[in-house]
NUMIGU-72101 format. One record per residue (C-alpha): chain; residue in one letter; x, y, z. Coordinates in nm, 3 decimals. Example, Ala and Ser with C-alpha at 12.3 -4.5 7.8 and 13.67 -1.06 7.14 Angstrom:
residues 2
ATOM   cadena   residuo         u         v         w
ATOM        A         A     1.230    -0.450     0.780
ATOM        A         S     1.367    -0.106     0.714
This chain:
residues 66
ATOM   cadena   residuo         u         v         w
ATOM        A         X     8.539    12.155     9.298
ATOM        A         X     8.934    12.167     9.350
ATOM        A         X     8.905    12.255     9.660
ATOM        A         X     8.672    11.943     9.770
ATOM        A         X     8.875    11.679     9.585
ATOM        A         X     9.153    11.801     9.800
ATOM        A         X     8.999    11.777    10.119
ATOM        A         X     8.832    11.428    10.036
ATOM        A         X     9.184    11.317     9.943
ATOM        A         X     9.348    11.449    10.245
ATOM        A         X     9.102    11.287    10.460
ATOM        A         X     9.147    10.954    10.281
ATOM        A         X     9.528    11.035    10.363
ATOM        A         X     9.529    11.093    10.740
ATOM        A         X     9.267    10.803    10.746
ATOM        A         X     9.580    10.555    10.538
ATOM        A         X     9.817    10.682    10.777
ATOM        A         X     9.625    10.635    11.125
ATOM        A         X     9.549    10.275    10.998
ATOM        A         X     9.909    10.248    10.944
ATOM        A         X    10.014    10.380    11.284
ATOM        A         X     9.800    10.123    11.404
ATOM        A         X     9.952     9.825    11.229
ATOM        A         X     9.646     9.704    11.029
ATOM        A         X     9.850     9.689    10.739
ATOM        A         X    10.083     9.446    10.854
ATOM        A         X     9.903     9.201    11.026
ATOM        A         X     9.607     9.139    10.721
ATOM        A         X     9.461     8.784    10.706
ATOM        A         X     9.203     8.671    10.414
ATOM        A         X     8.934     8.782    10.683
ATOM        A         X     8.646     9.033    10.561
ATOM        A         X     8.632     9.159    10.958
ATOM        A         X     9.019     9.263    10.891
ATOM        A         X     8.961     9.453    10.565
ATOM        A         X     8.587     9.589    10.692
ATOM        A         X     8.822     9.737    10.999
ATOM        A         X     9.093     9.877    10.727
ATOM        A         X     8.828    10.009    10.513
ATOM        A         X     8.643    10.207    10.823
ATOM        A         X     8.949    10.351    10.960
ATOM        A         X     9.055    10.521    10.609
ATOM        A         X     8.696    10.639    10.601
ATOM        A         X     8.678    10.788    10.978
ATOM        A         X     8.997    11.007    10.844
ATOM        A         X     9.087    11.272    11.127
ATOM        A         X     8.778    11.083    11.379
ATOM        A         X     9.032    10.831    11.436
ATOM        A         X     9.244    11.150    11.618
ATOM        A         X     8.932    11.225    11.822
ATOM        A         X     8.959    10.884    12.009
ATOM        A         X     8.713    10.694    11.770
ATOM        A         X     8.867    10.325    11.683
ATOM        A         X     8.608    10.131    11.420
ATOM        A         X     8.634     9.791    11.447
ATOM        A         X     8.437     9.483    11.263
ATOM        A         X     8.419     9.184    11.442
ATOM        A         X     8.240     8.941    11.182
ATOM        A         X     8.126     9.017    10.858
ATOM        A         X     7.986     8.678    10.639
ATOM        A         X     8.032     8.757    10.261
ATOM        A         X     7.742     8.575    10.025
ATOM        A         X     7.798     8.233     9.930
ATOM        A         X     7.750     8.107     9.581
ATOM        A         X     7.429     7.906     9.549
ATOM        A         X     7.495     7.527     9.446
């Protein structure tokens, strides 16, 4: 179980750190494409290493009915 956590959290890590080599975190705008592109480089982890770059062009969150 230990030994799981800490491979989960390292991937997380590597993920936070090649979305931070690739400025994500500095240029973030109030757009759900931005934080879907955030979100699925963390996730990818080490992948993004291996020449795989997730992007989200458009996303449309629900709107509230009237």
């Amino acid at each position: 179980m230990r030994l799981s956590s800490l491979l989960v959290c390292a991937w997380l890590i590597i993920g936070a750190v090649a979305a931070g080599q690739r400025d994500y975190f500095a240029h973030v705008s109030n757009n759900c494409a931005d934080f879907g592109t955030i979100a699925l480089t963390v996730l990818a982890g080490p992948l993004n290493y291996t020449g795989l770059n997730p992007k989200v062009t458009s996303c449309e969150l629900p709107q509230p009915s009237p």
